[in-house]
N, C-alpha and C positions, 0 to 999 in steps of 0.2 A: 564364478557367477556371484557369489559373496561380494567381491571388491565390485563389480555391475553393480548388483542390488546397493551398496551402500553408496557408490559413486551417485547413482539415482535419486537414491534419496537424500542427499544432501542438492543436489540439484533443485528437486521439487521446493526441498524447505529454503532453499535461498531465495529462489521467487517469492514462494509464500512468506515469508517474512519479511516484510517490508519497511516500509518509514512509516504506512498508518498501525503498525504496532507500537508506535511510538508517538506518535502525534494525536490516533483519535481513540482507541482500542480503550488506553490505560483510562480515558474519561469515564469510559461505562464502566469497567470492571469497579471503580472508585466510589462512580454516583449510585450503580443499583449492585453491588456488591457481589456477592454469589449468586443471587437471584439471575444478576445479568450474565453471569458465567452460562447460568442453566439454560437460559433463552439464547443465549451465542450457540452453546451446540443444536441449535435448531436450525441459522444456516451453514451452521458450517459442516453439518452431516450432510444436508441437501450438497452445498459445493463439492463434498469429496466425493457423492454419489455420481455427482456430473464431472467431475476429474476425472474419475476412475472409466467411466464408461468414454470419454472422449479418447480418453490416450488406447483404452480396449478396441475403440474402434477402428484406429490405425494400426495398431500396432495384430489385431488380428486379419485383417484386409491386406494391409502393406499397403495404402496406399500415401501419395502425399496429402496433403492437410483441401487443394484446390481440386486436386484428382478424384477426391473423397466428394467435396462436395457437389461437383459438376458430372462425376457417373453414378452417383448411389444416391444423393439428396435431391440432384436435380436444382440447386439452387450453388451456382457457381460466384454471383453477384455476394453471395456473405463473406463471400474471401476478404474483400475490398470495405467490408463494414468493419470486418475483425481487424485488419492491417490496421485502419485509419483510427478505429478505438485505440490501439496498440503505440503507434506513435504518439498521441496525447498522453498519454500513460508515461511512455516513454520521458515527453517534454516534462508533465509535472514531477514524474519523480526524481528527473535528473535538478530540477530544481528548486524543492525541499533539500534535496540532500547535501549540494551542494552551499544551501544557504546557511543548514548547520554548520558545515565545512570553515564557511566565510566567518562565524560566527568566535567557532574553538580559535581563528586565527586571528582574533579580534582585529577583520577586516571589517568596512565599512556596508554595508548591507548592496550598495552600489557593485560591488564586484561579485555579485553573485554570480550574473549570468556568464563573466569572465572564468570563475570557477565550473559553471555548469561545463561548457562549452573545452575547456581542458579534459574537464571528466569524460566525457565522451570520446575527445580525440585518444584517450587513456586508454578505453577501453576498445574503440576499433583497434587501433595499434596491438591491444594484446591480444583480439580474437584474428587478427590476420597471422599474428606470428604464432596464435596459438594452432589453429589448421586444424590437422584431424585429431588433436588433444584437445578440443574444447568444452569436452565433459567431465574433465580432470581437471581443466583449472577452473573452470566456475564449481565446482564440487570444492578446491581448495578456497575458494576465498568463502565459502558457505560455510565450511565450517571452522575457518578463521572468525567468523564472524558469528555462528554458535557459541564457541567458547569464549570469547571475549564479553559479549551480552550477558552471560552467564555468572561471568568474574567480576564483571561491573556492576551487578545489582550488591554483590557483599560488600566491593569496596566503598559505591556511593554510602549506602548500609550504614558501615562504617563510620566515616567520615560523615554522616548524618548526626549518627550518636554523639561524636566528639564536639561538633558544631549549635548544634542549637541546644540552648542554653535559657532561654526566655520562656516565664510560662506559656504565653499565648501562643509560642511559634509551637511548643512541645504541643501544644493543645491539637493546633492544627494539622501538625506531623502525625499525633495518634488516631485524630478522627479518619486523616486518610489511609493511612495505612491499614489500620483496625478495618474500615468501610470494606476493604476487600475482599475478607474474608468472612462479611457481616451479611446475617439474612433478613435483617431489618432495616436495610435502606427502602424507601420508597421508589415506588417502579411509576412512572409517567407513558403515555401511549404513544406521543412523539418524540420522545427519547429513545423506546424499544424504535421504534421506526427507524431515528437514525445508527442504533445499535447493527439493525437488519442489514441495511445498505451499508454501511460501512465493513462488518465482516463478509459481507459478497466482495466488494472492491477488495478488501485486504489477502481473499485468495487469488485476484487475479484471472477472474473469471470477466470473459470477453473480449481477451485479445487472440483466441486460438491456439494458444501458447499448450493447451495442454493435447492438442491433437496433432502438432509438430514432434512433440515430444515421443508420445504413443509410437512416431513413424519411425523413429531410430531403438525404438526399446528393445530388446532382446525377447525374442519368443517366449524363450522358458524363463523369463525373468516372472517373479511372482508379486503384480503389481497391486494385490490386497496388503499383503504383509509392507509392503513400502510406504504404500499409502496408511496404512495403520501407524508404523513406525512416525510419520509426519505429523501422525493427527497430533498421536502424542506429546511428539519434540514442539510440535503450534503452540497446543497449553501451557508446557511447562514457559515456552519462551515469552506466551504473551503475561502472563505472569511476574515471570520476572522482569518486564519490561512496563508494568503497570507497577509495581513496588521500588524499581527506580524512580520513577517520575513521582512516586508519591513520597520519598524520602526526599527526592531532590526540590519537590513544591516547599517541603518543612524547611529545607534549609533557607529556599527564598524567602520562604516569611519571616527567619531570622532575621535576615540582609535588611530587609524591610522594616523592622523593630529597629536594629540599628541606625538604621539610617537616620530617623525619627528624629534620634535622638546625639546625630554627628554635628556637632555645629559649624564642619568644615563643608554641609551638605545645602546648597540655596534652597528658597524655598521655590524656584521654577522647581525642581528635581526631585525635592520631597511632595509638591504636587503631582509629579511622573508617578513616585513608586505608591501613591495613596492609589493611583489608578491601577496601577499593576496591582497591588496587595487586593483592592475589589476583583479583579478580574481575576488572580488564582486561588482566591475566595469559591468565585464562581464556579470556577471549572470543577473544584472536588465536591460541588452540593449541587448545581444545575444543571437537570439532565437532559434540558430542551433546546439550551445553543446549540449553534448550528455548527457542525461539524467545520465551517470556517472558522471562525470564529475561534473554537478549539485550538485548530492550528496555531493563531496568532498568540494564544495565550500561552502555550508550550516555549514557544520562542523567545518568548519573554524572560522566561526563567534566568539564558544566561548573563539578558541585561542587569539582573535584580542582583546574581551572584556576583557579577564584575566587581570586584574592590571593594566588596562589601563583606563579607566574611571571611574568617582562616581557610585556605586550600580550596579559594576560588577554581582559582588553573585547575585542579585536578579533577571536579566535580566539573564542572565545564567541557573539558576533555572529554572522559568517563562519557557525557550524556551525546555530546555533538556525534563523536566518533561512533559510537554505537550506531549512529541515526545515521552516519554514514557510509557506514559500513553495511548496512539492512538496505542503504536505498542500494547499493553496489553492487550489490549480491542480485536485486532484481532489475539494474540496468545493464548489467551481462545477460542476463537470457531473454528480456525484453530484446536487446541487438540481435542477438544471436538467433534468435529465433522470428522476429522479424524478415532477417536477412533471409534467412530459409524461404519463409512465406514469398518473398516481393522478388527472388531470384525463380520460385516453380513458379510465379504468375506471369511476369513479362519475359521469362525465358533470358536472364542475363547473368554475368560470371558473379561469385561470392564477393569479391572485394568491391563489385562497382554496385552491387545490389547495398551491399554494408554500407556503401558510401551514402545511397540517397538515405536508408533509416536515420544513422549517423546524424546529416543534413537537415534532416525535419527535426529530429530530436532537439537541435541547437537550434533550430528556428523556435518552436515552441518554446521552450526554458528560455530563447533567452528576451523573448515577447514577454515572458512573463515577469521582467521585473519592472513592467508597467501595472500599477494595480490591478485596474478595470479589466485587463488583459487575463491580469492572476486571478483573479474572481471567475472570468468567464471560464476560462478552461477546467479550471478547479470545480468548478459543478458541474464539468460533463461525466465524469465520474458517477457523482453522490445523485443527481437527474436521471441518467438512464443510464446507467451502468447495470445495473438488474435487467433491465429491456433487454440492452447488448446479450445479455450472457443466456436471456432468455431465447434468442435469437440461434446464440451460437448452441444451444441444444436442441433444436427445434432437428436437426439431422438424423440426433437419436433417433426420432421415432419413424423413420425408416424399416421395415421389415430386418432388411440385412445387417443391420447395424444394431436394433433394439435390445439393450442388456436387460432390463424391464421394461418395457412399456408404459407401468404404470407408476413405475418410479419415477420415470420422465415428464410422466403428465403433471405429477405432483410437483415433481421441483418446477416445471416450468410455471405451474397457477402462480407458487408462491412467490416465483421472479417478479411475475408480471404483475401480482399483486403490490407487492414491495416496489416497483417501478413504476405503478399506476401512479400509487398515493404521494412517493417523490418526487414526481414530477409534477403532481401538482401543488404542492408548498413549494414549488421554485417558479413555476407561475402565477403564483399567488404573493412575492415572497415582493415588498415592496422596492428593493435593489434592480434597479435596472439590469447590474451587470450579472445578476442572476440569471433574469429573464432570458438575456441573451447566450448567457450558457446553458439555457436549459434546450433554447434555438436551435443552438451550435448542435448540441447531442441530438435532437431529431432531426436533425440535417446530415448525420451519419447514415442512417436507413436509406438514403436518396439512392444510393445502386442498387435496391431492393426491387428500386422499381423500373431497372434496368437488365434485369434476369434474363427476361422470354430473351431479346437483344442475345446477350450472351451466350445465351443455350443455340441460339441458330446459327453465331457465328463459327460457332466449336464442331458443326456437323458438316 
């Protein structure tokens, strides 16, 4: 039971640990320091309380994830909200990850969705061959990808210390590093907001992934102590995964000093990194960009390292690989657990059900190396991603199923509050391609209103 339990919980933490531990997380722990540490365990006790009770629910019932919710919730239509959240999920993260990928290879930004789209054929190919070992190899590359995150915060570290050399870049390297563990950063109220929604998204809450899970758990597995074990291994990792990125910003602002001052450098290009140097300026002092935004500015990094300082390649490496290996770990059990869901729903084999998530996944990612395209999707998340998960706990409070009740009630106010007020700075948010992702995401709900439909035709 031991090897279960630990197999489990490297499972859970490979989901949970994603590419927004690395893209949007490390912004807040930098901009509102421990302060923002304090206010992250606000949802992220909520998420584990709604983990914990989702996977209890299956995994005490036995039932599957659509069985669950069409005999005991009465609402069988949220199957079909979760799935379809879950594939965008799917699309965006296979293509962040992939774009790192393209990055470390100093490919062209162009072959991303070429990389996404490999990645995925990658990973069907390994879940078909892996079969009824599929909780043992995504448990391996989870904790391939634990210890490697772990090793690469000392060696960027490292390799920080040796590299920046200029006062101003040291300046900047110690403000953000120091900020992390500082209780005097300034706290902003749409900064906590995007803090809010971004660690809901970062656990992966609202693709049903955790009531899939629940249904294959083992009875006597003890799934407080697992989930404890996660919270834990979450902190230490988003930690160390906010202290690379703020060693690794110090070294860019080196590159950036250098560059200044290369006179092998045009001045189009030292125009380039004056914008880049304001923009990871921004990122370790402003706590109100928008979680895009953010993204873009992380990315940046390995343009600013590129040929600009000693042991580029390997701080580059060290950062990309990390980012994707975090997105890898959770487009295994996004597939995986997809497949589950869309093989109980339409009744069809494992390989051809994999085949359509597979399918959408590489439609999505690779849609997305059109801006307007990556914007829209990319707010369906950060818009109602809270909504979604408030949605997908709305089951809890069923009789049969309720672990608290009143637990339930609480997480779901604070979803819905947290998805009220996001969803309206992306209606309000002057981007059209916001508006229209924020569209998209309430145009997820639309089987909602397809239920009663459903419940009649099940009878």
């Amino acid at each position: 039971m031991r090897r279960v339990s630990f197999l489990m919980a490297f499972l859970i933490t490979g989901y949970i640990l994603g590419i927004w531990n690395f893209l949007i997380l490390p912004k807040y722990y930098i901009t509102f320091g421990l302060k923002g540490f304090l206010i992250s365990l606000v949802p992220s006790i909520v998420a584990i309380f709604i983990i914990y009770s989702e996977a209890e629910s299956t995994k005490r019932t036995r039932y599957l994830i659509h069985e669950l919710l069409f005999k005991v919730a009465r609402i069988p239509a949220l199957t079909f909200v979760l799935l379809m959240f879950l594939m965008i999920m799917l699309g965006i993260t296979t293509y962040y990850a992939s774009y790192g990928l393209t990055l470390m290879l100093g490919l062209s930004g162009s072959y991303t969705p070429v990389v996404a789209v490999a990645t995925i054929l990658l990973v069907m190919l390994l879940l078909v061959m892996a079969k009824g070992h599929t909780l043992e190899f995504i448990s391996v590359v989870s904790i391939l990808f634990v210890l490697f995150a772990i090793a690469a915060v000392f060696l960027v570290r490292e390799q920080a210390l040796t590299t920046v050399t200029s006062e101003q870049a040291l300046h900047y390297m110690h403000e953000a590093v120091s900020s992390i563990t500082s209780f005097s950063q300034p706290l902003s109220l749409k900064g906590i907001l995007y803090l809010l929604i971004s660690t809901f998204v970062s656990f992966g809450l609202g693709a049903g992934v955790y009531y899939v899970i629940g249904s294959f758990t083992p009875e006597d597995l003890n799934l407080k102590k697992v989930l404890a074990g996660v919270f834990i291994l979450q902190i230490i990792l988003s930690f160390a995964a906010a202290f690379t990125v703020a060693y690794s910003i110090g070294v860019a602002h080196e590159a950036v000093q250098r560059a200044f001052h290369s006179p092998n450098i045009s001045a189009e290009e030292t125009i380039q990194l004056s914008i880049l140097f304001g923009d990871l300026k921004a990122y370790t002092t402003n706590s109100t960009q928008s979680p895009i935004h953010s993204i873009n500015v992380f990315y940046a990094i390995p343009q600013v390292l590129h040929g600009n300082v000693h042991g580029d390649v390997t701080l580059i490496v060290l950062l990309m690989l990390s980012l994707y290996l975090a997105g890898l770990t959770t487009i295994i059990v996004l597939m995986e657990m997809g497949n589950q869901m869309l093989s109980e729903v339409v009744q069809i084999g494992r390989t051809q059900s994999l085949g359509f998530v597979s399918l959408f996944g590489m439609v999505v990612s690779g849609a997305m190396a059109i801006k307007d395209i990556r914007v829209m999707f990319l707010v369906v998340p950060f818009a109602v991603g809270a909504l979604v998960a408030a949605a997908e706990a709305y089951p809890l409070l069923s009789s049969e199923l309720a672990y608290s009740k009143a637990g339930v009630w609480v997480s779901v106010i604070i979803l819905l509050g947290t998805g009220l007020l996001t969803l309206y700075y992306a209606f309000t948010s002057p981007s059209a391609a916001v508006k229209v992702g924020a569209l998209l995401g309430l145009v997820l709900f639309v089987p909602l209103t397809m239920n009663g439909m459903l419940l009649k035709s099940r009878r």
